[in-house]
C-alpha positions as CSV (number, residue, x, y, z in Angstrom):
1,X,131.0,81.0,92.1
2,X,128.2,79.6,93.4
3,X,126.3,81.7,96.2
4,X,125.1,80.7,99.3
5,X,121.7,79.2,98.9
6,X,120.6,79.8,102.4
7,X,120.9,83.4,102.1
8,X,116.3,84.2,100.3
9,X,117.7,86.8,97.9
10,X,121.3,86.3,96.8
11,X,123.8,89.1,97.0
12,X,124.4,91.4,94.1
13,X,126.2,94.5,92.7
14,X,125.2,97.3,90.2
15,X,127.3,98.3,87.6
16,X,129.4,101.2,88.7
17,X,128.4,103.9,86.3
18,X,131.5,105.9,84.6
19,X,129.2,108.9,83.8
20,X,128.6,110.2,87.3
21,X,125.0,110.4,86.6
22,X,122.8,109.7,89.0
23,X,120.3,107.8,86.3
24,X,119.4,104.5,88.6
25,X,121.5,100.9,87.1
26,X,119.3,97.9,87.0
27,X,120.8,95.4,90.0
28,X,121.0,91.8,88.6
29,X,120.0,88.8,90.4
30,X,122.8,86.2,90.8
31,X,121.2,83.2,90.9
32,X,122.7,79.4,91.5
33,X,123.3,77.4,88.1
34,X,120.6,75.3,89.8
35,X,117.9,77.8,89.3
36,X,119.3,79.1,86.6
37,X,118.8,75.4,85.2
38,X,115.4,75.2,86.6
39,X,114.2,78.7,84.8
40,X,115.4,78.0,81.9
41,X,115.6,74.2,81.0
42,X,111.6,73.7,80.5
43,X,112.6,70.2,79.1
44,X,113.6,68.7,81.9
45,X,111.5,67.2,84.8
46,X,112.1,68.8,88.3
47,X,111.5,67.0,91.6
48,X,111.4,68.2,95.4
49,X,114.7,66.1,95.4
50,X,116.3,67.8,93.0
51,X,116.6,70.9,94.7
52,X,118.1,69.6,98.1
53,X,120.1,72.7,99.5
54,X,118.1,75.0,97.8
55,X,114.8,75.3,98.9
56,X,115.1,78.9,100.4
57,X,117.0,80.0,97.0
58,X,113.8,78.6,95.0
59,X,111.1,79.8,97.9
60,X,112.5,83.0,97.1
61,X,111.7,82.9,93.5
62,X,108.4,83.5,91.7
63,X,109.1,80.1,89.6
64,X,110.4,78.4,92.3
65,X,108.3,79.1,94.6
66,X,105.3,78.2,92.5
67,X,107.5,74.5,91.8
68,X,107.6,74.1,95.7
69,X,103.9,74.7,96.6
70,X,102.7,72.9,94.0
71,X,104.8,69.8,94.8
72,X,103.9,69.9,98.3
73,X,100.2,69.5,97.7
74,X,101.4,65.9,96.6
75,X,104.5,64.6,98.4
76,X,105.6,62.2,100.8
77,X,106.5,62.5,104.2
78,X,110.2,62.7,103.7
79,X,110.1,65.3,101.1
80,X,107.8,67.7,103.0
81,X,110.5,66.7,106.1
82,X,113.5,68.0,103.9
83,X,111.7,70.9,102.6
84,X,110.3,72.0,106.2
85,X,114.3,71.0,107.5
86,X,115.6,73.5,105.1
87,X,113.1,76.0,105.4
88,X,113.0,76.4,108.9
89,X,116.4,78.3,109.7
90,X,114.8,81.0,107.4
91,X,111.5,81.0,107.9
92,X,111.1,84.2,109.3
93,X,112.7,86.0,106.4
94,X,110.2,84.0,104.2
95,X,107.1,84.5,105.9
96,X,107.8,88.8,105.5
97,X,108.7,87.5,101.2
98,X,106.4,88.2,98.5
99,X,107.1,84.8,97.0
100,X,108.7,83.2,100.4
101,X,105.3,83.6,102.2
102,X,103.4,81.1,99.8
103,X,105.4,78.0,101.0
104,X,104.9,78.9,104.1
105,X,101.4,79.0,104.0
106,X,101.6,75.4,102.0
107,X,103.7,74.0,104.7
108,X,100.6,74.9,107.1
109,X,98.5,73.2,105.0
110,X,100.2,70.3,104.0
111,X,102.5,69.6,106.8
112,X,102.2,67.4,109.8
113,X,100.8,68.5,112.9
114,X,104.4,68.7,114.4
115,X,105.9,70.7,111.8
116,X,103.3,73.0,111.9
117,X,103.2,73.8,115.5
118,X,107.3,74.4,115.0
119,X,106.3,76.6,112.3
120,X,104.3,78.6,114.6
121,X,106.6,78.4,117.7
122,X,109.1,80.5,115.5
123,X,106.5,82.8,115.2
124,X,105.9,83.5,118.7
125,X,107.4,87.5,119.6
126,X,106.8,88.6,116.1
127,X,103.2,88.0,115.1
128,X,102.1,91.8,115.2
129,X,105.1,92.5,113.0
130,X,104.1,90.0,111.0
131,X,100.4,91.1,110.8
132,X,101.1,94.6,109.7
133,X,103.5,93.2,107.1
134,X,101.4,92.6,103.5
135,X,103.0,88.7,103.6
136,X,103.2,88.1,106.7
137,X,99.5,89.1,107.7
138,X,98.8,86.1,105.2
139,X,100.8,83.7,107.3
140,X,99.8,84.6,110.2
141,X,96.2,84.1,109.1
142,X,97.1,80.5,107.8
143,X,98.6,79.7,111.0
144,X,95.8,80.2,113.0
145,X,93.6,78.4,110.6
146,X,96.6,75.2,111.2
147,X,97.3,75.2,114.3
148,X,95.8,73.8,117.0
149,X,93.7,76.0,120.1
150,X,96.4,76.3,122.3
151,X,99.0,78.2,120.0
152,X,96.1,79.9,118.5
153,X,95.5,81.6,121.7
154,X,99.2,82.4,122.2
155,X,100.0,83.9,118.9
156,X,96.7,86.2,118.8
157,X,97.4,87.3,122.4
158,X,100.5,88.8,121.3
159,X,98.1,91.6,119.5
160,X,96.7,92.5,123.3
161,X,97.5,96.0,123.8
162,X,97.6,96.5,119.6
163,X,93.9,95.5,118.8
164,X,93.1,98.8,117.3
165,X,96.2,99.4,115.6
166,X,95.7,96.3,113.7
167,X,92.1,96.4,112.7
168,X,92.6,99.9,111.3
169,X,95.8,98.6,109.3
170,X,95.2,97.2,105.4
171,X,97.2,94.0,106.8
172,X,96.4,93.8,110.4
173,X,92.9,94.2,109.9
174,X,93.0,90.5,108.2
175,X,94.7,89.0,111.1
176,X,91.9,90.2,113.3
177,X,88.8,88.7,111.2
178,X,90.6,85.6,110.7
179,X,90.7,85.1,114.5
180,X,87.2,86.3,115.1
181,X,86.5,83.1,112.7
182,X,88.9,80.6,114.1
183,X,89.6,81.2,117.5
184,X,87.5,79.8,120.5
185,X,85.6,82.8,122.2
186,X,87.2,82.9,125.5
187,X,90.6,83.2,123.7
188,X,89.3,86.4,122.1
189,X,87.6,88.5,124.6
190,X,90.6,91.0,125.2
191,X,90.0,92.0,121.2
192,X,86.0,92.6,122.1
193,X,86.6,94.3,125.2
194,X,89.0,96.3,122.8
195,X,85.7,97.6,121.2
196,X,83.5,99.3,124.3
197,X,82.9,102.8,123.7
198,X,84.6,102.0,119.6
199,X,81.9,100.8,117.8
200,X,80.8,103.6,115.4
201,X,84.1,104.8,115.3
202,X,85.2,101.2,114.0
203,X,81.9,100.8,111.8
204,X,82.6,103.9,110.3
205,X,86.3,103.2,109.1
206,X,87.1,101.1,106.2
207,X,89.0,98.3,107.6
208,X,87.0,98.5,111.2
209,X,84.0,97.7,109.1
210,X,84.8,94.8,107.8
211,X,85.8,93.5,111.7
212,X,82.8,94.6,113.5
213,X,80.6,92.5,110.6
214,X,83.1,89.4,111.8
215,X,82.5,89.8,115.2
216,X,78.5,90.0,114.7
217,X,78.7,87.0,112.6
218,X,81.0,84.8,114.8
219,X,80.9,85.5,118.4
220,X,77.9,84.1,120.4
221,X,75.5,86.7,121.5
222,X,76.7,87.2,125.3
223,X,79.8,88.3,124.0
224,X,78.4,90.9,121.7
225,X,75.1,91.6,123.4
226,X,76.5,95.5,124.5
227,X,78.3,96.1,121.6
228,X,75.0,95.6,119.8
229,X,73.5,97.7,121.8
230,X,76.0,100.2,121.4
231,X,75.5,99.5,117.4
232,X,72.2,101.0,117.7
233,X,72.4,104.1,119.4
234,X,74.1,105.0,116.3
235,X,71.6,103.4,113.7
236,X,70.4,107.1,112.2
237,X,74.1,107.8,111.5
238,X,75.1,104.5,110.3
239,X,72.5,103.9,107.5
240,X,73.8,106.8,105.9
241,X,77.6,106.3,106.4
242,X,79.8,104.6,103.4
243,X,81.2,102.0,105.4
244,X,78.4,101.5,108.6
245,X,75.4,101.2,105.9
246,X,77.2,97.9,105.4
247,X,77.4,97.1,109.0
248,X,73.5,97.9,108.9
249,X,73.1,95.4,106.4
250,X,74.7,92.9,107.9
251,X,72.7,92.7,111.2
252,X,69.7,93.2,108.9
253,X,70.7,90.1,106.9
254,X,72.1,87.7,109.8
255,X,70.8,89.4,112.9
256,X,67.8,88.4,114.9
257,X,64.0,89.8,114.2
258,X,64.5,92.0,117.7
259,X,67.2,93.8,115.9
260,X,66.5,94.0,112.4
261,X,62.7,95.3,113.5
262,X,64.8,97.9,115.9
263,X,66.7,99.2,112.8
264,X,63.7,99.2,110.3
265,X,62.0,101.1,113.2
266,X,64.8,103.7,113.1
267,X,64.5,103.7,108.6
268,X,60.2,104.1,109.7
269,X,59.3,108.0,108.7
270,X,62.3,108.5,106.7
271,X,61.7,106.0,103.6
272,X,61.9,108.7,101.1
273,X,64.9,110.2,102.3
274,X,66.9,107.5,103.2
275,X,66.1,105.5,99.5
276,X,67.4,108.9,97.8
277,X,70.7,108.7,99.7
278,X,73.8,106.9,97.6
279,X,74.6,104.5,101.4
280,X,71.1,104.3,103.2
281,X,69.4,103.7,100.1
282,X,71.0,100.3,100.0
283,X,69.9,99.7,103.6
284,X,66.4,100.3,102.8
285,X,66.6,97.7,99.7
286,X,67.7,94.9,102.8
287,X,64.6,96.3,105.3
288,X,62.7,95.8,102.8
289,X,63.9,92.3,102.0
290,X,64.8,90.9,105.3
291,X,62.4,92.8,107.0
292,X,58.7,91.0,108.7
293,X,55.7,91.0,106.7
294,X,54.6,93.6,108.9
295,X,57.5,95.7,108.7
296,X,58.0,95.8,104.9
297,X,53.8,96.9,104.5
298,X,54.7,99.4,107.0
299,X,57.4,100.9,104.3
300,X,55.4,100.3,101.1
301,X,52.8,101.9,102.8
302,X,54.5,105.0,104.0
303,X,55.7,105.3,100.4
304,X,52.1,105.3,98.6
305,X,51.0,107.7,101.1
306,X,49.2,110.4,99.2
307,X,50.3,113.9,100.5
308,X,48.0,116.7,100.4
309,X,49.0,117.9,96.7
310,X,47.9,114.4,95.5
311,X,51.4,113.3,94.9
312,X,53.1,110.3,97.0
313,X,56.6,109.6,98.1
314,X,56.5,106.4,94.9
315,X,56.5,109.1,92.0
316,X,60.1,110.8,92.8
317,X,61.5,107.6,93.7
318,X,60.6,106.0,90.8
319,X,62.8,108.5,89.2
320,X,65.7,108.6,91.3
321,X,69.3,107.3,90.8
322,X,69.0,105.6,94.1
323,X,65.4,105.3,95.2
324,X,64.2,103.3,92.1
325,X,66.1,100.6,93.5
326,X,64.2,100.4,96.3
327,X,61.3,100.6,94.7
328,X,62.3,97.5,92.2
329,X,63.2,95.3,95.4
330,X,59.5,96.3,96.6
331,X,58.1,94.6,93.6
332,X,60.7,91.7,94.0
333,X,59.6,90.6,97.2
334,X,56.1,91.8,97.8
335,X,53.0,89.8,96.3
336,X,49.0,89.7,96.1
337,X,47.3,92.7,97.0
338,X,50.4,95.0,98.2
339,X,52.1,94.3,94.9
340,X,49.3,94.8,92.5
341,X,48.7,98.0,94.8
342,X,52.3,99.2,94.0
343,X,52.4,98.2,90.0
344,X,48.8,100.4,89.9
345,X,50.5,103.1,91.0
346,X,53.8,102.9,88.8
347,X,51.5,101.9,86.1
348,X,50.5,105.5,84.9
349,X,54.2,107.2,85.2
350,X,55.8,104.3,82.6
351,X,56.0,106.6,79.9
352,X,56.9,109.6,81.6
353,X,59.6,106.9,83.3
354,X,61.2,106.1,79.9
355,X,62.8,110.4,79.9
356,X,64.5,109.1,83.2
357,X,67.6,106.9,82.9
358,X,66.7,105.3,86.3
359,X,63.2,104.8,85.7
360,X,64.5,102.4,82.8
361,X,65.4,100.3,84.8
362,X,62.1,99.8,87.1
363,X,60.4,99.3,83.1
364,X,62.7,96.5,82.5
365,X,62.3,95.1,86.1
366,X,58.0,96.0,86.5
């Protein structure tokens, strides 16, 4: 009998077992003699026309699915027209399949502008599903890369009211930076006004970190301008958080010099502290190097200030798990008199530095 190749994952029955017990049967997968052929005859050559009829049976199936995308990279009009004709009736169910959702995303790719907009227009009423869904949040994402401005804005504005939900979901959070990237601005402001009042709280959480980083990167600066300033009434606490430090860093590297000098200004009188810290420390590596001229003397200098005992913030860094760090990114991007300053001082600890497995490394790196 040969199954219904429109159904993704044919039909099939575990052996009843005659002992009672309740050890688990393994369910076997009826496939067609088609893809039966196709798995197991390596000899012979398989074309998209070969499978007419089948193309949700084979989407459905790690081989098959792998056949499918790769021939679509390559094929002819037609052929991505039967494909897509086939598909279509079942593209839901695909888009939600762990091997399914990878022809989708080829048909987006590779298909004309029509076929993807009908693509999408099936879509439509299920894209938050879809997001929070480990395949389908890769569809989505492919769709809105595809599709042209005015579906882009109807599919994301199916999230209004869910914004949240999705950027602090492993899947959803995906969907959310991919339309920070692709979508216009004024197609997107419900998701920023989303984030008054919720910007440590997202900077702080593993998934809203990644998001916040998108939206500083890609949204122009009258969008963002409050949000920013929101960012930096919580600078102190960020720096030393393990998922804002890397928010930190990220205005430090891509942000303008008002705001990177307004965060190294907040990391001014704490050097030592901050470098000894696992998360700041890597902050004050990136005020150091993205930091003004002025700014980065400012830091050196607060760290070769001698205290009263004769010591200086430089000697326990240099043998810290965290701090030398710092202090080897000093001597990367410093030169002339502040650097010769800074290998004087280190200069006289190198052997006492070689007992310390972190001083090692500023030996290698001096």
């Amino acid at each position: 009998m040969t199954p219904n190749s429109n159904s993704l994952h044919e039909s099939s029955t575990a052996p009843s077992s005659s002992s009672g017990a309740a050890a688990e049967a393994v369910v076997p997968i009826i496939r067609s003699p088609l893809l039966e052929e196709f798995r197991n005859n390596k000899n012979k050559k398989f074309g998209l026309r070969d499978i007419i009829h089948h193309v949700v049976e084979f989407s459905g199936d790690q081989h098959g699915s792998r056949f499918i995308q790769q021939k679509l990279e390559t094929a002819s009009s037609d052929d991505k027209q039967f494909v897509f004709d086939e598909i279509l009736p079942n593209c839901l169910q695909l888009m939600t399949d762990v091997f399914g959702n990878y022809v989708i995303q080829k048909l987006f790719e590779h298909g004309n502008q029509a076929q993807k907009t009908v693509l999408a227009k099936h879509m439509e009423g299920h894209i938050l599903s879809l997001s929070l869904q480990m395949y389908g949040c890769r569809v989505v994402q492919k769709a809105l890369e595809y599709v042209l401005t005015d579906q882009q804005a109807v599919l994301i504005r199916e999230l209004d009211g869910c914004v949240l939900k999705c950027v602090k979901d492993q899947n959803g959070n995906h969907v959310v930076q991919k339309a920070i990237e692709r979508v216009p601005a004024q197609h997107i402001q419900f998701i920023i006004d989303t984030f008054y009042g919720q910007v440590y709280h997202l900077a702080t959480h593993p998934y809203g970190c990644r998001v916040i980083q998108r939206m500083f990167e890609h949204c122009p600066e009258d969008q963002t301008i409050y949000l920013l300033e929101e960012l930096h009434r919580s600078t102190s606490q960020l720096v030393q958080d393990q998922y804002g430090n890397y928010v930190i860093q990220h205005i430090l590297e891509h942000g303008k010099p008002k705001d990177k000098a307004l965060i190294i200004s907040k990391v001014r009188g704490h050097t030592l502290q901050l470098s000894k810290h696992k998360f700041a420390s890597n902050v004050v590596e990136k005020c150091v190097a993205y930091g003004c001229q002025e700014d980065r003397q400012a830091l050196i200098e607060e760290v070769l200030m001698t205290r009263p005992d004769g010591s200086y913030p430089l000697m326990s860094m240099m043998k810290d798990q965290y701090a030398n760090y710092v202090v080897q990114k000093m001597l990367d991007v410093v030169d002339g008199n502040q650097r010769d300053l800074l290998v004087a001082k280190i200069k006289p600890h190198l052997q006492g530095l070689k007992k310390y497995t972190y001083g090692k490394h500023l030996i290698s790196s001096k």
